[in-house]
VMD Tcl script that builds the backbone (N, CA, C; Angstrom):
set m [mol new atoms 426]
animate dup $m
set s [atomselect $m all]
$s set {name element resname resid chain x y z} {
  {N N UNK 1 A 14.664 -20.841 -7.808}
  {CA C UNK 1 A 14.435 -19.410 -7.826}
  {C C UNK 1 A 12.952 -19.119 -8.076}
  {N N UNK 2 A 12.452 -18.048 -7.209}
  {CA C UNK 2 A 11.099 -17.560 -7.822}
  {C C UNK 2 A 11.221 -16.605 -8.705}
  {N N UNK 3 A 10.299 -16.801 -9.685}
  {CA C UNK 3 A 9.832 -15.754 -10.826}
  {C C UNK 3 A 9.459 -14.188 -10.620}
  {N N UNK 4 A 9.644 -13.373 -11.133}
  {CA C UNK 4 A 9.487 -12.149 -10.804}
  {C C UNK 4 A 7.440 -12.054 -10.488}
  {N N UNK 5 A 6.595 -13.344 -11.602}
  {CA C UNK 5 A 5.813 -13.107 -11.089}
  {C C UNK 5 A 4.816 -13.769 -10.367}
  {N N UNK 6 A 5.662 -13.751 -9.472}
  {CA C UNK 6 A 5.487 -14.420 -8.205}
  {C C UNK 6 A 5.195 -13.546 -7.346}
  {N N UNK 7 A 5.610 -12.286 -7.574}
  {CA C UNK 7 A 5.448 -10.868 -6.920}
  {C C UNK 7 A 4.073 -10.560 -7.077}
  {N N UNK 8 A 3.315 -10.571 -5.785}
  {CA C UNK 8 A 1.509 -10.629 -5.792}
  {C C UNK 8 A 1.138 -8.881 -5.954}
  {N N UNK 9 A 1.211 -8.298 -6.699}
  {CA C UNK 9 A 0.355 -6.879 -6.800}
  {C C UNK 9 A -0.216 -6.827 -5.728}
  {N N UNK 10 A -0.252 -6.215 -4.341}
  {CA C UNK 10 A -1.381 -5.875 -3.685}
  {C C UNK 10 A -1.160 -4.223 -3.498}
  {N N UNK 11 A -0.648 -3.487 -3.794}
  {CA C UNK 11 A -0.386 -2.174 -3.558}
  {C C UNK 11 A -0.034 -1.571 -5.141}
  {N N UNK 12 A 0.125 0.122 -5.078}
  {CA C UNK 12 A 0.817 0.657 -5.882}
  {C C UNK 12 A 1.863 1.719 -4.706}
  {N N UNK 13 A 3.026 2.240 -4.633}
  {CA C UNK 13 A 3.396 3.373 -4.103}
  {C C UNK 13 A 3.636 3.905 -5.221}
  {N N UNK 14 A 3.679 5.347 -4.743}
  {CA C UNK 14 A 3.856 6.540 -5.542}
  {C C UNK 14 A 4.800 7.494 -4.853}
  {N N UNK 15 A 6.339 7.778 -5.888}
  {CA C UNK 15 A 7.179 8.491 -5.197}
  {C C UNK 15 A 6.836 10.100 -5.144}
  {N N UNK 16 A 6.806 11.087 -4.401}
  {CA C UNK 16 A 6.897 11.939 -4.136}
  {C C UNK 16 A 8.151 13.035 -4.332}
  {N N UNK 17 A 7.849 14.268 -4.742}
  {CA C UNK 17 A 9.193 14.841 -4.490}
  {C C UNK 17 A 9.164 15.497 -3.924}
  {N N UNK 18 A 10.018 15.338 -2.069}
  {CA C UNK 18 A 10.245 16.141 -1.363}
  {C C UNK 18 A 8.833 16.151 -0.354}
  {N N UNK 19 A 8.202 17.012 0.319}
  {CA C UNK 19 A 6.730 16.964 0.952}
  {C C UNK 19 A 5.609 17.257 -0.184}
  {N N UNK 20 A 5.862 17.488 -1.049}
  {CA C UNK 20 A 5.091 17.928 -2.268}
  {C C UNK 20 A 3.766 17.088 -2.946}
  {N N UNK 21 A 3.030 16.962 -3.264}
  {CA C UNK 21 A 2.599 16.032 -4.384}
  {C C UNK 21 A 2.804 15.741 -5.578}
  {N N UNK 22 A 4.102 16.207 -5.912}
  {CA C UNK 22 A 4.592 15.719 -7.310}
  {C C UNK 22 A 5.293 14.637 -7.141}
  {N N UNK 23 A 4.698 13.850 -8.554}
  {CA C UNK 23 A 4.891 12.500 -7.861}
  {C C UNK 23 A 5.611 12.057 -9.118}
  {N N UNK 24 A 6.827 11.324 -8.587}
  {CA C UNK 24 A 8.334 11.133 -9.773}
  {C C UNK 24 A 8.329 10.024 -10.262}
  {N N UNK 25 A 7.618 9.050 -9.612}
  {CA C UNK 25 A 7.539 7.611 -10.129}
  {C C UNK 25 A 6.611 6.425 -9.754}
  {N N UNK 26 A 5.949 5.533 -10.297}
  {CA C UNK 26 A 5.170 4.667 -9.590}
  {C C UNK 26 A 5.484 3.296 -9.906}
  {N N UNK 27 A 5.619 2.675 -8.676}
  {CA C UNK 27 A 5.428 0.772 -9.024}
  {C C UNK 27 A 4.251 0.297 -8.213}
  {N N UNK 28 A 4.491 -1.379 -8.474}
  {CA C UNK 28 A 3.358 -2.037 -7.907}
  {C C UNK 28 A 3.910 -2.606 -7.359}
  {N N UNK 29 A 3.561 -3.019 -5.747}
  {CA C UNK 29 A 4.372 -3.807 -5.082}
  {C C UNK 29 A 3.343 -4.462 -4.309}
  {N N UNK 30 A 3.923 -5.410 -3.619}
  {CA C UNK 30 A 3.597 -6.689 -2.813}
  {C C UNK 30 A 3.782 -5.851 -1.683}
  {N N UNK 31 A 2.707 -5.974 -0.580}
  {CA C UNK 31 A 2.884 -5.432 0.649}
  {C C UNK 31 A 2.935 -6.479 1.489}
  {N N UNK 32 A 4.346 -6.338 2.672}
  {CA C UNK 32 A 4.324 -7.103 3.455}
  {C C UNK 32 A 4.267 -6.580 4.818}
  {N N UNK 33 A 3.599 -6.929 5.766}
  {CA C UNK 33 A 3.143 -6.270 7.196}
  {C C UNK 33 A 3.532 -7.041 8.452}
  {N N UNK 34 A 4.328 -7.643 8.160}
  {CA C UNK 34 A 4.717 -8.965 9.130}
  {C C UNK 34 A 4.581 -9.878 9.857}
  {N N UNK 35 A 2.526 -9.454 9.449}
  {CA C UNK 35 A 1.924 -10.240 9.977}
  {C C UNK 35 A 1.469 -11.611 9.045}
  {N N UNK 36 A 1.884 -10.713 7.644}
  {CA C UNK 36 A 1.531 -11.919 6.702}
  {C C UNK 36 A 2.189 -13.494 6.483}
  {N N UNK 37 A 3.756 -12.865 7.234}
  {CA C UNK 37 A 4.921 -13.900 6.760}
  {C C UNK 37 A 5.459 -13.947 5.709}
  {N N UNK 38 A 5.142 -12.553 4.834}
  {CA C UNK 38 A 6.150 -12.772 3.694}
  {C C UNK 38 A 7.561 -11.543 3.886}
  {N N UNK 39 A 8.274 -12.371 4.994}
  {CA C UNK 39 A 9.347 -11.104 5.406}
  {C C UNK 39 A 10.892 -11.582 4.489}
  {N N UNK 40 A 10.522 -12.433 3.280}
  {CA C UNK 40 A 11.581 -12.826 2.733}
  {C C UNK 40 A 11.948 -11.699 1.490}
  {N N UNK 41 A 10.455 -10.824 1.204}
  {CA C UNK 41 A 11.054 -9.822 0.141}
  {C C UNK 41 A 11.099 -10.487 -0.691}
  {N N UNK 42 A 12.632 -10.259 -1.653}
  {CA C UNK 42 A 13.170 -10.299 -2.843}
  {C C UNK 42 A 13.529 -11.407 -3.010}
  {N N UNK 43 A 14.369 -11.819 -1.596}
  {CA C UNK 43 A 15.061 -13.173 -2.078}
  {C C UNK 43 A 14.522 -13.945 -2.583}
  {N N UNK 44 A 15.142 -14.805 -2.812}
  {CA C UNK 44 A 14.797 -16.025 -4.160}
  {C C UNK 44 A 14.346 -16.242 -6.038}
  {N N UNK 45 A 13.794 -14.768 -6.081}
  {CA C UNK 45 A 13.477 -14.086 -7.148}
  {C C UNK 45 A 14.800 -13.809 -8.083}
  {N N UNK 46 A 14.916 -13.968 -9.747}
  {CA C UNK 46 A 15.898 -14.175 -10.576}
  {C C UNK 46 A 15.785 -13.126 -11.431}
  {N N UNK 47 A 14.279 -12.034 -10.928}
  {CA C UNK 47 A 14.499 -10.810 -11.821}
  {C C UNK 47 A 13.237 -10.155 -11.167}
  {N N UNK 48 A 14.264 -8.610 -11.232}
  {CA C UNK 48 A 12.575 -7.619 -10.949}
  {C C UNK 48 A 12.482 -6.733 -11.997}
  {N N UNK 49 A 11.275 -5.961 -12.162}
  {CA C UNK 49 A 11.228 -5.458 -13.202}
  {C C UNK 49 A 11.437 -4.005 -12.307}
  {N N UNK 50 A 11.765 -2.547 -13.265}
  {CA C UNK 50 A 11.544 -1.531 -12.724}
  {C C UNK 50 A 10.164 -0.728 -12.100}
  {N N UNK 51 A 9.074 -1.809 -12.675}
  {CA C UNK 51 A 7.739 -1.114 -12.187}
  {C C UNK 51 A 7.232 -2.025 -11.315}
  {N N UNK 52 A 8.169 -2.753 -10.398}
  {CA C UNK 52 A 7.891 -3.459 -9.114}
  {C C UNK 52 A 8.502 -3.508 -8.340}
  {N N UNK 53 A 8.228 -3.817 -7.071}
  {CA C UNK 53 A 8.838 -3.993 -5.387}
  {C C UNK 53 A 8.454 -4.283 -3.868}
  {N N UNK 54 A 8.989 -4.396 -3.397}
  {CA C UNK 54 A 8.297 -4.789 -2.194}
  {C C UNK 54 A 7.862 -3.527 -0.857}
  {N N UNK 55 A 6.908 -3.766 -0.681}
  {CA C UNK 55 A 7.165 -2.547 0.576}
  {C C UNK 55 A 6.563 -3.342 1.439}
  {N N UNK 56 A 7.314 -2.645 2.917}
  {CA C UNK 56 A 7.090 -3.435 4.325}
  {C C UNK 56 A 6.758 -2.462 5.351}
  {N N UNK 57 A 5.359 -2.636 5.646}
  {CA C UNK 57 A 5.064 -2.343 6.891}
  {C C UNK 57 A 5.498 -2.424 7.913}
  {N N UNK 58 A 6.400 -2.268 8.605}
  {CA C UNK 58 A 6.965 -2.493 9.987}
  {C C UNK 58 A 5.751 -2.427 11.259}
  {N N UNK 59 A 5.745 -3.347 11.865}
  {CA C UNK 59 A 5.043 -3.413 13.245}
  {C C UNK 59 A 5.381 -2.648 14.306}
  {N N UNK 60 A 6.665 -2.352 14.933}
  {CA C UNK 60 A 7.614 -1.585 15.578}
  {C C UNK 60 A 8.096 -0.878 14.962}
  {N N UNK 61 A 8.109 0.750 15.537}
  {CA C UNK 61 A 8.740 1.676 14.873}
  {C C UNK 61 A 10.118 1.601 16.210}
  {N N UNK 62 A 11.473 0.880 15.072}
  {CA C UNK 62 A 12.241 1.074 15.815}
  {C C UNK 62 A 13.630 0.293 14.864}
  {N N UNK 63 A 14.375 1.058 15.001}
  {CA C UNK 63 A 15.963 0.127 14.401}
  {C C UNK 63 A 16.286 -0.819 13.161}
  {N N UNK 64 A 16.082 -1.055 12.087}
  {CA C UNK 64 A 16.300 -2.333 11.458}
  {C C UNK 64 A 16.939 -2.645 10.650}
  {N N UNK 65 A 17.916 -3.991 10.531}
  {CA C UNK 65 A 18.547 -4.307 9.559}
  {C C UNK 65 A 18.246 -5.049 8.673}
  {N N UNK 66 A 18.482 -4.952 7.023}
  {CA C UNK 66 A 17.919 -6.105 5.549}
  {C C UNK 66 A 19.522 -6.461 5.912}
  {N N UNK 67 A 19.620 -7.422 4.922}
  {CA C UNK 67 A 20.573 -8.205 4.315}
  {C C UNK 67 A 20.206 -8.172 2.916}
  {N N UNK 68 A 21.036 -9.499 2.285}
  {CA C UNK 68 A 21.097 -9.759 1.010}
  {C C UNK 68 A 20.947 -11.141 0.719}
  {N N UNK 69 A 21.096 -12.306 1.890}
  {CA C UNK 69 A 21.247 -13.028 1.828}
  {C C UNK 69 A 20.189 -13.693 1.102}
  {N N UNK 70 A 20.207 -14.998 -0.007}
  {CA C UNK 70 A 19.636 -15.626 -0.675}
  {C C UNK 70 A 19.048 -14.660 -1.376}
  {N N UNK 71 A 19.411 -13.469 -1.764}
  {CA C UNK 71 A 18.115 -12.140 -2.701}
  {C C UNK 71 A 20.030 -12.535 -4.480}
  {N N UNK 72 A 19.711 -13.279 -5.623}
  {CA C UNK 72 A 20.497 -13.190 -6.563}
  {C C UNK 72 A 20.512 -11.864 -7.132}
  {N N UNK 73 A 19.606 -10.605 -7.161}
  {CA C UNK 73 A 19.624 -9.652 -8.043}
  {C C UNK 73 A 20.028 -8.712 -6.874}
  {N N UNK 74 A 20.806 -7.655 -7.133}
  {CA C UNK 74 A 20.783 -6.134 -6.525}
  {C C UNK 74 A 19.823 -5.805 -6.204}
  {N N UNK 75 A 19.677 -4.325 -5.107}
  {CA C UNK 75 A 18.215 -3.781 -5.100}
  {C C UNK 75 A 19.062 -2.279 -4.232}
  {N N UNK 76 A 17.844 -1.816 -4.511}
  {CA C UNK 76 A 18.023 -0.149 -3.824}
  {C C UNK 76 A 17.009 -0.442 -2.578}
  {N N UNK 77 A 17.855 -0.720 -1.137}
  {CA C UNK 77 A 16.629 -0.859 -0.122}
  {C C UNK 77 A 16.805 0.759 0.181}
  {N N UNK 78 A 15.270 1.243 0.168}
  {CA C UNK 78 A 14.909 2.526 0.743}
  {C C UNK 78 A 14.184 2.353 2.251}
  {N N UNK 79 A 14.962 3.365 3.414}
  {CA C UNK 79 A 14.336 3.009 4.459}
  {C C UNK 79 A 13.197 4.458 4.717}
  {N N UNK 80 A 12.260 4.658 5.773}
  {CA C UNK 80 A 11.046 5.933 5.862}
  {C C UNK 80 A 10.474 5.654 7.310}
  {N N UNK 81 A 10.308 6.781 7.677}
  {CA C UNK 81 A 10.032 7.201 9.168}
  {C C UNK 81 A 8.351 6.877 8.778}
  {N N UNK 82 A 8.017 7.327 10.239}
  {CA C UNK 82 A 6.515 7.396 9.951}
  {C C UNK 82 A 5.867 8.050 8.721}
  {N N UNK 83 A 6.574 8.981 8.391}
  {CA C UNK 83 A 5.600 9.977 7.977}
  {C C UNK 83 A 6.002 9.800 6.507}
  {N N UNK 84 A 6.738 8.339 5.924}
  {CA C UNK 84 A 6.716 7.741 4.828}
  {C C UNK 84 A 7.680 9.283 4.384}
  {N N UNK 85 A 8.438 9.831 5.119}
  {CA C UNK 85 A 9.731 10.330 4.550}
  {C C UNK 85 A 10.950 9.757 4.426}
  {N N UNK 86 A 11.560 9.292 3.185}
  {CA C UNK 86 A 13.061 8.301 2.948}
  {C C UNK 86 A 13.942 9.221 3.790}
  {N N UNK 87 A 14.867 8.392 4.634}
  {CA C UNK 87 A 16.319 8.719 5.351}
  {C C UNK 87 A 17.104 8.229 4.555}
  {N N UNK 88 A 17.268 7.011 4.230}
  {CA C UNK 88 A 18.027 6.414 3.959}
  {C C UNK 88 A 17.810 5.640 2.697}
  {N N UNK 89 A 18.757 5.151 1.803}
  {CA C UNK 89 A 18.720 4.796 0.779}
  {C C UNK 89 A 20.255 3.706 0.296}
  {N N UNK 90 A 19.899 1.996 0.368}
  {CA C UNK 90 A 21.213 1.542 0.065}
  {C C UNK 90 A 21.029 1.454 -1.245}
  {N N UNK 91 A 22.039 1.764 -2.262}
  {CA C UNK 91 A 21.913 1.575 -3.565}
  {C C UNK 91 A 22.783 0.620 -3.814}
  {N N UNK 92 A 22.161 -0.220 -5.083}
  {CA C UNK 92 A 22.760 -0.974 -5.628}
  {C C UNK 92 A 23.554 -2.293 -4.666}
  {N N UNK 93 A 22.859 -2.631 -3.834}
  {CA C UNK 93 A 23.112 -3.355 -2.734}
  {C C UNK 93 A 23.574 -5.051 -3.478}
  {N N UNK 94 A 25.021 -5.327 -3.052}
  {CA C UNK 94 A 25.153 -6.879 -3.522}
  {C C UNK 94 A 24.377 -8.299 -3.132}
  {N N UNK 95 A 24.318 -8.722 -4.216}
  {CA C UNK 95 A 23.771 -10.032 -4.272}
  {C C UNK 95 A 24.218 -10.887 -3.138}
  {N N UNK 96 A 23.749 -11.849 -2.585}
  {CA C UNK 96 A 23.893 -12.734 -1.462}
  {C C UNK 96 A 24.694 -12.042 -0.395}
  {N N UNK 97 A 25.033 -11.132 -0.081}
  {CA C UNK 97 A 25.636 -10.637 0.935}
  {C C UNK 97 A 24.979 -10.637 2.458}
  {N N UNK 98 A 25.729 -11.378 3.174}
  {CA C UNK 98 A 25.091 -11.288 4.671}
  {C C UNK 98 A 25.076 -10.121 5.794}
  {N N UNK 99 A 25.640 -9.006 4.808}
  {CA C UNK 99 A 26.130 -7.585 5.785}
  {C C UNK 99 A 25.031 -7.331 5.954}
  {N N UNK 100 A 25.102 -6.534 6.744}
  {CA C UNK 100 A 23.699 -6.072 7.671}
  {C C UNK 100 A 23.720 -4.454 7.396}
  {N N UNK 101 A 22.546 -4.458 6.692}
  {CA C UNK 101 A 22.404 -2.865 6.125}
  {C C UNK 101 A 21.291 -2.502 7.028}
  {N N UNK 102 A 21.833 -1.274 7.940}
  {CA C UNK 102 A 20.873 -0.758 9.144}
  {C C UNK 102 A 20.238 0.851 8.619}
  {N N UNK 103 A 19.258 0.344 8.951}
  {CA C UNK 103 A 18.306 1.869 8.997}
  {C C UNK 103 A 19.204 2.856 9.719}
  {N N UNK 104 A 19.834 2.455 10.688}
  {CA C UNK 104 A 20.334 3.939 11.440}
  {C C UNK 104 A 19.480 4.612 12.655}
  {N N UNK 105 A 17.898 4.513 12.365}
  {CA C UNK 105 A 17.660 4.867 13.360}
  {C C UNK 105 A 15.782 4.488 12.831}
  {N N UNK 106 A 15.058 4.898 13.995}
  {CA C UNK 106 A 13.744 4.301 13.881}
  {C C UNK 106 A 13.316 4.057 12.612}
  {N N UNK 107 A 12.370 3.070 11.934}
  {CA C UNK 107 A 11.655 3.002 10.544}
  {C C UNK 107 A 10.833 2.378 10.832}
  {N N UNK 108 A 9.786 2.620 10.159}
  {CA C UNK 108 A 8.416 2.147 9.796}
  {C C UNK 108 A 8.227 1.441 8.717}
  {N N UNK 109 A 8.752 2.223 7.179}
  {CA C UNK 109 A 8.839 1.523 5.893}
  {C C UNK 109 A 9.957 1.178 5.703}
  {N N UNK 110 A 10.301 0.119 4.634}
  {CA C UNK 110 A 11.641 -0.235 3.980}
  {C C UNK 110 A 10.804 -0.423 2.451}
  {N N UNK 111 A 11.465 -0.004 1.330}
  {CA C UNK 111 A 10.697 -0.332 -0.005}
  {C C UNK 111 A 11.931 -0.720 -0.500}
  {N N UNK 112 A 11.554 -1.929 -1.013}
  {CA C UNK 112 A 12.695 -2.189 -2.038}
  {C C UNK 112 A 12.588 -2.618 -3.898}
  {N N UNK 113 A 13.959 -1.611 -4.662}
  {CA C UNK 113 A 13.112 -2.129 -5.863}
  {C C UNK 113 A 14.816 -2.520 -6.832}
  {N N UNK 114 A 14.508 -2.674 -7.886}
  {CA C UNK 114 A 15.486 -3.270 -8.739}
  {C C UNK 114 A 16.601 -1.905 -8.119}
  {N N UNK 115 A 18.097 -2.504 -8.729}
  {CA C UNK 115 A 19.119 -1.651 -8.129}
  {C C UNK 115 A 19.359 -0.332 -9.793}
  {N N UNK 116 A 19.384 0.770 -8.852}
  {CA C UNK 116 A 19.625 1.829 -9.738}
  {C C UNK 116 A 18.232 2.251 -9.744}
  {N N UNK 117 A 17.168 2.059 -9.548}
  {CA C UNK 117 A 16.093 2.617 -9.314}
  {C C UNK 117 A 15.742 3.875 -9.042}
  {N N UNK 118 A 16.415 3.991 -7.982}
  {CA C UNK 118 A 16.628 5.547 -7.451}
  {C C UNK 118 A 16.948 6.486 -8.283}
  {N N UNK 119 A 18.485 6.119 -8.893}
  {CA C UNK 119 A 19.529 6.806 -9.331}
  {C C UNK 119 A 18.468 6.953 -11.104}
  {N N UNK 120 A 17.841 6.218 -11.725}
  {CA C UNK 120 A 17.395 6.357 -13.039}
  {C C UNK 120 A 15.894 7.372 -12.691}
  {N N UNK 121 A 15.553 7.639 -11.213}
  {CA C UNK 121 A 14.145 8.261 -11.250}
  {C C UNK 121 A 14.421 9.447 -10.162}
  {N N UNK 122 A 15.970 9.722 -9.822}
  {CA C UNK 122 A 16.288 10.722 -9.553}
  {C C UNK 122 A 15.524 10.811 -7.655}
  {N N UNK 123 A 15.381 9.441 -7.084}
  {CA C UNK 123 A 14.493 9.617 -5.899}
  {C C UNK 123 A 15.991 9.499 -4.798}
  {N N UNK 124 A 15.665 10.138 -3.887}
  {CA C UNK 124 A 16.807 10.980 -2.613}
  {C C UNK 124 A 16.147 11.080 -1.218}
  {N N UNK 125 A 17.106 10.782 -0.185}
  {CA C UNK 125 A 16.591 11.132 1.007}
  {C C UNK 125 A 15.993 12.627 0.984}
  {N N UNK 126 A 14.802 11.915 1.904}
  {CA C UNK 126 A 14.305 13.743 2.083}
  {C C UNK 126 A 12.678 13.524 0.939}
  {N N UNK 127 A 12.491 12.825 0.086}
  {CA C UNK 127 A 11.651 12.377 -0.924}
  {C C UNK 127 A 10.253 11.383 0.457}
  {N N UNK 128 A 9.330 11.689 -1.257}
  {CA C UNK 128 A 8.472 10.810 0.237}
  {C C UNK 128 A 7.776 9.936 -0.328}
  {N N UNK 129 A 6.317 9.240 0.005}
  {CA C UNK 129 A 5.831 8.432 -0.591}
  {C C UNK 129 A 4.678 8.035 -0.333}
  {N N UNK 130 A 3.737 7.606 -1.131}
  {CA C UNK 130 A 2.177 7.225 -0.994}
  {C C UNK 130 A 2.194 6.060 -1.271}
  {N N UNK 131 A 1.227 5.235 -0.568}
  {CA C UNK 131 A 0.641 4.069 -1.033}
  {C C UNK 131 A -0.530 3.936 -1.074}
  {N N UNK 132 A -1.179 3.107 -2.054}
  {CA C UNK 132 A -2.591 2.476 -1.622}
  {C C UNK 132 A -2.483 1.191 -1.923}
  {N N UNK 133 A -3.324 0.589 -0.687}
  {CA C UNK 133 A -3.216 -0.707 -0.569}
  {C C UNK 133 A -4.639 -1.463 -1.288}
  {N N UNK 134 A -4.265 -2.401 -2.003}
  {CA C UNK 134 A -5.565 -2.576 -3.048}
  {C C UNK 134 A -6.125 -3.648 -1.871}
  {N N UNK 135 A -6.164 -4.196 -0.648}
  {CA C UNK 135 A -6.913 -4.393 0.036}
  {C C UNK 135 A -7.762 -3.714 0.941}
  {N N UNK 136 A -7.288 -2.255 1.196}
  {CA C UNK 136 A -7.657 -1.681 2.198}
  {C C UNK 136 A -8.020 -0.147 1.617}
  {N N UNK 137 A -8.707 0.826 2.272}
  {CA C UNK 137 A -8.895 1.811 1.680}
  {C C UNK 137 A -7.725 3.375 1.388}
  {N N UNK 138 A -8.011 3.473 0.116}
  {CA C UNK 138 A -6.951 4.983 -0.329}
  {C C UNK 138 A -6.944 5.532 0.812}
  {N N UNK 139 A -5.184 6.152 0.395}
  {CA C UNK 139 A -4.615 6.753 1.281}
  {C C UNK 139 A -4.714 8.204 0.210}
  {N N UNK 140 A -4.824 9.223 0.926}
  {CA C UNK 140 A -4.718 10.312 0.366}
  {C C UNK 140 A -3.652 11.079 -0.026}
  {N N UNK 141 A -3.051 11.938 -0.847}
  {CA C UNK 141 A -1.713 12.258 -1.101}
  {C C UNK 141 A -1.489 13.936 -0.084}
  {N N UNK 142 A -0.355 13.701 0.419}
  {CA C UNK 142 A -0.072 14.849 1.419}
  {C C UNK 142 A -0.164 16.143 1.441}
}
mol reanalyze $m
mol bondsrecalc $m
mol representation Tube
mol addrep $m
C-alpha cells in the first residue's frame, strides 16, 4: 500500500458555492493531466486525509468512467464540465469495486477526496471550483 504521503502537493482547489466566490472548503491535491501517468489516483493508498485529493485534468472533453478497483479506502469521486462546474458527485464510493462509475456525460475534471467529504462540507452539484497549480500560473477566482 502507498502512504497517504505519497500524495505529491502540486495544487490547492478551492470549493466554491454555486457560481459565486464563496469558497466552502480547501484541499491540496496532486494534479494529474494524463500526460503525467499518474492516472492511478487513490488506489493503492491506506489513508487520505480530509485536506487532500486528487484532481484530474482530462485531455478529452468527453464521457468517463473511475472505478474502485485496487483504491482500499472510499472516496467521493466529483465529476465538472469545463467550466469546473460539479454535475455529478459519487459518494462514499466502495472499496475495490470494479463498477464503472460514469460521468454521464462530457467532463473535463474528476476530483476525488476521502468519502463523506462532500456530505461534512455541504459541497453539491451545481457548486464549482478553483485551482491553482503550484507549477503553473494562478488561476483567478470567477
Amino acid at each position: 500500500m502507498r502512504e497517504e504521503a505519497d500524495l505529491i502537493k502540486t495544487g490547492e482547489l478551492f470549493f466554491l458555492r454555486g457560481n459565486t466566490t464563496k469558497v466552502i472548503s480547501k484541499i491540496n491535491v496532486e494534479i494529474s493531466d494524463e500526460e503525467d501517468g499518474s492516472e492511478k489516483g487513490m488506489m493503492y493508498r491506506d489513508h487520505i486525509s480530509d485536506d487532500k485529493g486528487m484532481l484530474f485534468i482530462l485531455k478529452e472533453y468527453t464521457e468517463r468512467c473511475f472505478w474502485m478497483k485496487n483504491t482500499s479506502v472510499p472516496l467521493d469521486i466529483i465529476f465538472a464540465d469545463s467550466s469546473k462546474q460539479i454535475f455529478r458527485i459519487y459518494k462514499d464510493t466502495k472499496p475495490f469495486s470494479e463498477e464503472l462509475l460514469s460521468s454521464g456525460r462530457a467532463v473535463k475534471y474528476a476530483v476525488e477526496v476521502s468519502a463523506g467529504y462532500c456530505k461534512r462540507n455541504m459541497i453539491g452539484e451545481g457548486d464549482t471550483f478553483i485551482f491553482n497549480d503550484l507549477n503553473g500560473p494562478p488561476q483567478e477566482f470567477i
